[in-house]
VOPAMI-526060 format. One record per atom (N, C-alpha, C): residue number from 0; x, y, z. Coordinates in steps of 0.2 Angstrom, whole numbers, plus 5000, padded with zeros to 4 digits. Example, Ala and Ser with C-alpha at 12.3 -4.5 7.8 and 13.67 -1.06 7.14 Angstrom:
2
0_5066_4972_5039
0_5062_4978_5039
0_5066_4984_5039
1_5064_4989_5035
1_5068_4995_5036
1_5064_5000_5039
END
This chain:
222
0_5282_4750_4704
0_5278_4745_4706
0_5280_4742_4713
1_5287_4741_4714
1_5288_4740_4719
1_5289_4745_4726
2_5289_4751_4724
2_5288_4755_4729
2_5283_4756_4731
3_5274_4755_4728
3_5269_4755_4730
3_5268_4750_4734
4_5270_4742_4732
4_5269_4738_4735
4_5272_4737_4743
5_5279_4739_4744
5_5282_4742_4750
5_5278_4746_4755
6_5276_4753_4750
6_5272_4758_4754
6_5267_4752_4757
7_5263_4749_4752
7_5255_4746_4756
7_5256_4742_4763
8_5262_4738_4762
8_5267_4735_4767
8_5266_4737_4774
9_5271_4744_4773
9_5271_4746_4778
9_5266_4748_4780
10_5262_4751_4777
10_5256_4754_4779
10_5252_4749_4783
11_5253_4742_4780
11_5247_4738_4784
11_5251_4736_4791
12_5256_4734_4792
12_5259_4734_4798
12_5259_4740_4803
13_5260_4748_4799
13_5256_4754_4805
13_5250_4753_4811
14_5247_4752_4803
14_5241_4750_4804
14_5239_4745_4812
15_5240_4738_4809
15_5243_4733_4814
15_5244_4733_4820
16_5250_4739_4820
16_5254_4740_4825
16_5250_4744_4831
17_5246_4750_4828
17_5241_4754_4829
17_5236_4751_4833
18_5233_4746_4832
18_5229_4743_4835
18_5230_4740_4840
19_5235_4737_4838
19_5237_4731_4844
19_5240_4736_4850
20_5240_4741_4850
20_5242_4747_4855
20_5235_4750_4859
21_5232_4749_4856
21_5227_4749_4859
21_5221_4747_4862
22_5222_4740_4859
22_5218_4735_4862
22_5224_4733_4868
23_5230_4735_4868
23_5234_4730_4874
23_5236_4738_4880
24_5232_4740_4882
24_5232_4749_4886
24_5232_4746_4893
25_5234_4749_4895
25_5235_4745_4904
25_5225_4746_4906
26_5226_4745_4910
26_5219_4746_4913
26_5216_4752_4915
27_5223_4757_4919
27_5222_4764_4920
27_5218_4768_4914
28_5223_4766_4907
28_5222_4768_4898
28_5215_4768_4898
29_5212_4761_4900
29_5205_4759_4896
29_5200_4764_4901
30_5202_4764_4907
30_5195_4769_4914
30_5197_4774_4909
31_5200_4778_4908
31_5201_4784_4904
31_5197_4783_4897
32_5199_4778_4893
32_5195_4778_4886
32_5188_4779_4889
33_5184_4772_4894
33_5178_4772_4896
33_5175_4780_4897
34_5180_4785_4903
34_5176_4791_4905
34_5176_4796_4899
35_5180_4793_4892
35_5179_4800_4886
35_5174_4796_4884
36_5172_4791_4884
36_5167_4788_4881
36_5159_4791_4883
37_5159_4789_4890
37_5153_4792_4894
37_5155_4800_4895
38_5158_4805_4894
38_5158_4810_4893
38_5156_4811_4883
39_5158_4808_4880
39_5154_4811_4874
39_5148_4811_4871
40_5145_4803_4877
40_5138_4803_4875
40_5135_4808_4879
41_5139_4810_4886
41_5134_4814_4891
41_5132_4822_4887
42_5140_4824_4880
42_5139_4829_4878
42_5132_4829_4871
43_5132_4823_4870
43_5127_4824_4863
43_5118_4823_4867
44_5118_4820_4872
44_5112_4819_4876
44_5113_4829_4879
45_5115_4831_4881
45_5114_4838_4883
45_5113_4843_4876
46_5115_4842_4870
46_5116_4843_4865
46_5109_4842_4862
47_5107_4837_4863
47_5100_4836_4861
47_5095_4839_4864
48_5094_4840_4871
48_5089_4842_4875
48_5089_4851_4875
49_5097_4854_4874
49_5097_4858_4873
49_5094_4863_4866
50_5092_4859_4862
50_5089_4859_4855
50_5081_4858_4855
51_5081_4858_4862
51_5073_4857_4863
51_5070_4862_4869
52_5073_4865_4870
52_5072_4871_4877
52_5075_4866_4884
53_5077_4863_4883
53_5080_4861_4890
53_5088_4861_4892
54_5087_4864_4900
54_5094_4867_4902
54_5093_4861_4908
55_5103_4858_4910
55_5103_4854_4915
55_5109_4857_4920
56_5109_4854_4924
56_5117_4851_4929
56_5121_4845_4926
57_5125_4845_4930
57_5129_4840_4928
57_5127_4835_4929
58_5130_4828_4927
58_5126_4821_4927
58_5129_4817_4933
59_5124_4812_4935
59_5123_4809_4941
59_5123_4804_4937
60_5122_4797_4944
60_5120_4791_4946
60_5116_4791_4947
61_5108_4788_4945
61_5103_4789_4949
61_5099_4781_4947
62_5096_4777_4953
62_5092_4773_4954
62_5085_4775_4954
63_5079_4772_4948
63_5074_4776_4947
63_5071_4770_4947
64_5065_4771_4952
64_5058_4768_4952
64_5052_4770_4949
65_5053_4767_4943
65_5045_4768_4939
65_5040_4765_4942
66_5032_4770_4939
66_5026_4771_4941
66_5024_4760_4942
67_5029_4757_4935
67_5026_4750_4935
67_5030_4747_4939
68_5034_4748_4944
68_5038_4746_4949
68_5044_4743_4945
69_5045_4744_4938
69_5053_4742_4936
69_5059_4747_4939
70_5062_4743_4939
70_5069_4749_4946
70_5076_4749_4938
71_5076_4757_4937
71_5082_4755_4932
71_5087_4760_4935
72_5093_4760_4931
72_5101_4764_4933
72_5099_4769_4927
73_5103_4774_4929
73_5099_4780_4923
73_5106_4786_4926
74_5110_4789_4921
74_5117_4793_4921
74_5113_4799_4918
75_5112_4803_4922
75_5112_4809_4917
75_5111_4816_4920
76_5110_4822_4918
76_5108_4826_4921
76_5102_4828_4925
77_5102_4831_4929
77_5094_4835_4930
77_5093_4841_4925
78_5088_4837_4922
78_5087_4846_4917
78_5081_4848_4919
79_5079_4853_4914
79_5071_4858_4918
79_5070_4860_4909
80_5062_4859_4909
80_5061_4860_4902
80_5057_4869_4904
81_5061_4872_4898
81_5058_4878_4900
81_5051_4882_4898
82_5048_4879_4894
82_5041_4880_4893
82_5036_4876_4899
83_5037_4871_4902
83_5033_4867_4907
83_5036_4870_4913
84_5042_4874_4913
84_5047_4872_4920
84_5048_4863_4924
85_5048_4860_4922
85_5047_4855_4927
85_5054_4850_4923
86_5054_4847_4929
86_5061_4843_4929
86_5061_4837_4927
87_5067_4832_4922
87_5067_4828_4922
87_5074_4824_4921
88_5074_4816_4919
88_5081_4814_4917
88_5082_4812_4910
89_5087_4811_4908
89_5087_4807_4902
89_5089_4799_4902
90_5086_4795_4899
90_5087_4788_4900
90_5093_4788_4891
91_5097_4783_4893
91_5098_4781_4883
91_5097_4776_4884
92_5094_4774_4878
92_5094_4766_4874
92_5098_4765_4872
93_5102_4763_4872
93_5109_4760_4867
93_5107_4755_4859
94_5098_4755_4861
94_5098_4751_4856
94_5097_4753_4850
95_5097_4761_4850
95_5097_4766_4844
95_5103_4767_4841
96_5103_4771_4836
96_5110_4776_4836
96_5109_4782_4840
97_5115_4784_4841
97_5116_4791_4843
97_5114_4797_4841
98_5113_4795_4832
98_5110_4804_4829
98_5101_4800_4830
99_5100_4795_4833
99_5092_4793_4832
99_5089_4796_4839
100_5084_4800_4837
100_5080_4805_4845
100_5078_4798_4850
101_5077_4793_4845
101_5072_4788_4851
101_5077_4785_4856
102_5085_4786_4855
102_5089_4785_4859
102_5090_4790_4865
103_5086_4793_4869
103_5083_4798_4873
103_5081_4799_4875
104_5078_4794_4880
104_5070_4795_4882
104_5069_4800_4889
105_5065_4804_4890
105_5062_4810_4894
105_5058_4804_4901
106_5062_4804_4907
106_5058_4803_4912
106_5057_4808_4916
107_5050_4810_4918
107_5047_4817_4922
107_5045_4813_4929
108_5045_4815_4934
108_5039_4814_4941
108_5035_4809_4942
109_5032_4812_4937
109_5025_4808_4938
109_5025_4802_4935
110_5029_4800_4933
110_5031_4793_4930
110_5033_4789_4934
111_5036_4790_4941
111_5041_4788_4944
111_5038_4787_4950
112_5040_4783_4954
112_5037_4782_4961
112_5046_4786_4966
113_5051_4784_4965
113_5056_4789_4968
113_5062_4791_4965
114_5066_4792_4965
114_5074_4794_4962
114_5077_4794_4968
115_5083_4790_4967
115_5089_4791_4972
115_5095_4794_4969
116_5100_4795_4971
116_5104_4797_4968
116_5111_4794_4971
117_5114_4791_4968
117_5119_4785_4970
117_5126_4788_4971
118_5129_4792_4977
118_5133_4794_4978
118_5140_4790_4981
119_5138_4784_4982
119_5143_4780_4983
119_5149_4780_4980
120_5148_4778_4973
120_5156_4777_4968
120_5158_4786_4970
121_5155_4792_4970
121_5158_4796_4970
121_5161_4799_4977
122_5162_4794_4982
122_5167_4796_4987
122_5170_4789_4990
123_5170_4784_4985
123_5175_4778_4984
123_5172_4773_4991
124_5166_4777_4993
124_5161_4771_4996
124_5162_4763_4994
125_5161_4759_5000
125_5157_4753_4995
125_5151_4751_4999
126_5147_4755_5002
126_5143_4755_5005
126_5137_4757_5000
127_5131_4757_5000
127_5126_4761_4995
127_5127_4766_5001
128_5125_4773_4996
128_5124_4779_5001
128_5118_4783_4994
129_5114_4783_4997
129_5110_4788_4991
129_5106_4794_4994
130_5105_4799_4993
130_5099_4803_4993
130_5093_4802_4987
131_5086_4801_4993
131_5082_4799_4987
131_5078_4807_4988
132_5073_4806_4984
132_5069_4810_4980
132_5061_4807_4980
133_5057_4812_4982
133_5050_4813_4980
133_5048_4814_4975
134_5042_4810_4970
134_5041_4814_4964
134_5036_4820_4968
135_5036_4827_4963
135_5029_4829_4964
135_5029_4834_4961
136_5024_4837_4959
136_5023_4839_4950
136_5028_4841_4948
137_5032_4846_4949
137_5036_4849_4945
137_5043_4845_4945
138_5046_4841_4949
138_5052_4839_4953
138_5052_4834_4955
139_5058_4831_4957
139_5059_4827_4962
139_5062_4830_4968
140_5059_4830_4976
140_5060_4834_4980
140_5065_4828_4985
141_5073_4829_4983
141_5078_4826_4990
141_5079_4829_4996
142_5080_4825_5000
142_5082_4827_5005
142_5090_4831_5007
143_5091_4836_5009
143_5099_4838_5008
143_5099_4843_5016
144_5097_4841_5019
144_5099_4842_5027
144_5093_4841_5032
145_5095_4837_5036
145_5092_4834_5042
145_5094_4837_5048
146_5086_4834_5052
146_5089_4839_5061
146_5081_4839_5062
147_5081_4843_5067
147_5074_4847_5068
147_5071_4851_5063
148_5075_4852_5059
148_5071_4856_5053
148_5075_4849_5047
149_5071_4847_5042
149_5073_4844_5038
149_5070_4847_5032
150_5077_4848_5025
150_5077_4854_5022
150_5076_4848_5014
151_5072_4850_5009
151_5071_4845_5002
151_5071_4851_4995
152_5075_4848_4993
152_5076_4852_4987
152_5076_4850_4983
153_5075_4852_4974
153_5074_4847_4968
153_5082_4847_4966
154_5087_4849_4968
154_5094_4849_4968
154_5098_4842_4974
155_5103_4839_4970
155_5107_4835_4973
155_5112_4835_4976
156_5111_4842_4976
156_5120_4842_4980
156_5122_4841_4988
157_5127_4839_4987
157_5128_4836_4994
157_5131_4841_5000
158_5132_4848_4996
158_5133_4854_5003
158_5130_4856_5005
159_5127_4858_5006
159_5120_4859_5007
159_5120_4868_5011
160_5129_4869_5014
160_5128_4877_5013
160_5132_4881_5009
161_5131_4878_5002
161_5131_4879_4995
161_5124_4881_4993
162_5121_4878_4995
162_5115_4879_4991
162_5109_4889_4991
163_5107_4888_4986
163_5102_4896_4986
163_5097_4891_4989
164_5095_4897_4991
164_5086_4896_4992
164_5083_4895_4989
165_5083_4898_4983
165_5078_4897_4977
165_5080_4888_4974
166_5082_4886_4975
166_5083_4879_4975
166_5076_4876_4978
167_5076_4878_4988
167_5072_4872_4991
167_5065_4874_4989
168_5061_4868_4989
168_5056_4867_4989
168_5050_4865_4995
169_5054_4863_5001
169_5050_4862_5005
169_5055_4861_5012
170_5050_4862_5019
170_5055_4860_5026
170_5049_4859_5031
171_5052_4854_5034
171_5049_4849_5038
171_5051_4851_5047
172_5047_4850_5050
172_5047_4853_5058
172_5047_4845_5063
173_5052_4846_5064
173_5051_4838_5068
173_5046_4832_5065
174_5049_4829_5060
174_5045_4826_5056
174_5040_4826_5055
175_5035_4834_5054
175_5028_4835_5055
175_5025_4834_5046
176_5020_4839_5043
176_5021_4838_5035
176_5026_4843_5033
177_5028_4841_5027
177_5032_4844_5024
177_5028_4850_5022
178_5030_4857_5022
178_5027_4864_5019
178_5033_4867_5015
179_5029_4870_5009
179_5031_4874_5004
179_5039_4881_5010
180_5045_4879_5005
180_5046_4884_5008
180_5047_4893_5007
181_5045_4898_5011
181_5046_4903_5013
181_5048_4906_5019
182_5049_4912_5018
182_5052_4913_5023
182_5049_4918_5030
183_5042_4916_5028
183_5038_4916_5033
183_5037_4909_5037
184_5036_4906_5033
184_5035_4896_5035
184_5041_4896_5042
185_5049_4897_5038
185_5053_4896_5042
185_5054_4901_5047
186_5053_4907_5048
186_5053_4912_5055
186_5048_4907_5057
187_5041_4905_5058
187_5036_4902_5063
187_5041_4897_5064
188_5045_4891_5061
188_5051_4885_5065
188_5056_4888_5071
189_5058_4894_5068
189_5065_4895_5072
189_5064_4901_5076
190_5057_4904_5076
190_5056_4910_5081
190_5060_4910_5088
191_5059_4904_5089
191_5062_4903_5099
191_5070_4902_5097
192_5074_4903_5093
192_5081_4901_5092
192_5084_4908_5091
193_5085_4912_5097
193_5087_4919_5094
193_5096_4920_5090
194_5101_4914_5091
194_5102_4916_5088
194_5104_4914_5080
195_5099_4907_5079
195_5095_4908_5071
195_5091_4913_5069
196_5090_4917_5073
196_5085_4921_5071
196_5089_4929_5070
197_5095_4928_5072
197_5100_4934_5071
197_5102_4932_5062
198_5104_4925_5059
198_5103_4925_5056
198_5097_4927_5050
199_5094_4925_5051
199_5087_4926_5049
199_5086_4935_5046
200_5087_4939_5052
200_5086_4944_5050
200_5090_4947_5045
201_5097_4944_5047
201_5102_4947_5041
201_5100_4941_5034
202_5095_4938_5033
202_5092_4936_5026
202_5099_4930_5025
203_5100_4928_5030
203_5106_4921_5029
203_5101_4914_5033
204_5099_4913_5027
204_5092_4908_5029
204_5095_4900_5031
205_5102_4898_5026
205_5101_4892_5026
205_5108_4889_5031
206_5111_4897_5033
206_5113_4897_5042
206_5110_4897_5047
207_5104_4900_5045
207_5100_4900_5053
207_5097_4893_5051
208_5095_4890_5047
208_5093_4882_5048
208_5098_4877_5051
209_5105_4879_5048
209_5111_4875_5052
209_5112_4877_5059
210_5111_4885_5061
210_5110_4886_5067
210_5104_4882_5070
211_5100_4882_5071
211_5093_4878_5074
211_5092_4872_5074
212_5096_4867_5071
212_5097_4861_5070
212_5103_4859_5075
213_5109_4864_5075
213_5115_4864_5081
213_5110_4863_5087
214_5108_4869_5088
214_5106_4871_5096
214_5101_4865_5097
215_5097_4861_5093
215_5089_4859_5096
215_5095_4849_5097
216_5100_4851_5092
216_5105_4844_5095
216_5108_4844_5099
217_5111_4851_5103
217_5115_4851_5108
217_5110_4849_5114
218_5102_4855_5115
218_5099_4854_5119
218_5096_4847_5121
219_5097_4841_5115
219_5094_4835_5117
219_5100_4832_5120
220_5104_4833_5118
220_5111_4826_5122
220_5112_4831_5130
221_5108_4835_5133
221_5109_4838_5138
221_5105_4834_5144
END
């Protein structure tokens, strides 16, 4: 009797002890609990949409402007549903649970007046720094290189000589309209820049835009 009573003893004390360790974690401890925290919901929100035909990127920061002009914060990936093909984010509700589907709401395009996407925290900025987005049917179309050619794509990355072709969606000719991109679209922009156009022939498309945007900058500071 008394051994059991001991055991309970200790045990509540462990216990006790255990916690108070917890709750007392420097602040380094707690960033880290927070990012396994926001990594395990990003992993069950991928988990879900995966169970539904849709496949993503990694997750962002993004500022979104609905169609009712509500402006909300929204963490998530870009996904693409593969029966529609078209793009979307996931929003959570935290008002649900986690096994509950209504904690996951589907925002697509056309719902949205733009998307930004909030690169600041992730180069220890404290300035706002975003790349926004167009909605338009399928996407949202950012912008991911400027110049004399400006290049928009439903992708958010910020190298932009990382990127495939098959990414962009559109390019712009000295602020003219935006057109569908091809690679006939683009020889008519950069024809007069032979040697963008060196790239070009060797099928290295999104250096001869970085070539033609050099030259059309150097020839203005002259």
């Amino acid at each position: 009797m008394h051994f059991k009573t001991l055991t309970g003893l200790l045990l509540g004390i462990f216990l006790c002890f255990s916690l108070n360790s917890l709750l007392a974690q420097p602040p380094q401890f707690q960033g880290q609990l927070n990012n396994m925290r926001r990594n395990d919901e990003m992993r069950m929100q991928n988990q879900m949409m995966n169970m539904r035909g849709a496949t993503g990127d990694g997750d962002f920061n993004f500022v979104v402007m609905l169609r009712d002009s509500t402006k909300i914060k929204v963490r998530s990936a870009m996904f693409i549903d593969s029966a529609t093909k078209k793009r979307f984010i996931v929003m959570i509700d935290k008002r649900y649970a986690k096994s509950d589907t209504n904690r996951y709401k589907k925002i697509f395009p056309s719902q949205t007046i733009y998307l930004k996407r909030d690169v600041s925290k992730e180069d220890g900025s404290r300035a706002d720094l975003y790349y926004r987005g167009r909605p338009v049917d399928s996407c949202w179309m950012l912008q991911v290189a400027t110049g004399a050619i400006n290049v928009y794509s439903y992708l958010s990355d910020r190298d932009f000589m990382a990127f495939e072709t098959s990414s962009i969606k559109g390019i712009q000719l000295n602020g003219g309209p935006i057109v569908q991109y091809s690679e006939e679209n683009l020889k008519q922009m950069i024809v007069s820049d032979y040697e963008a156009m060196e790239f070009f022939q060797k099928r290295k498309y999104i250096k001869a835009i970085r070539k033609f945007n050099q030259d059309v900058e150097k020839s203005s500071i002259k």
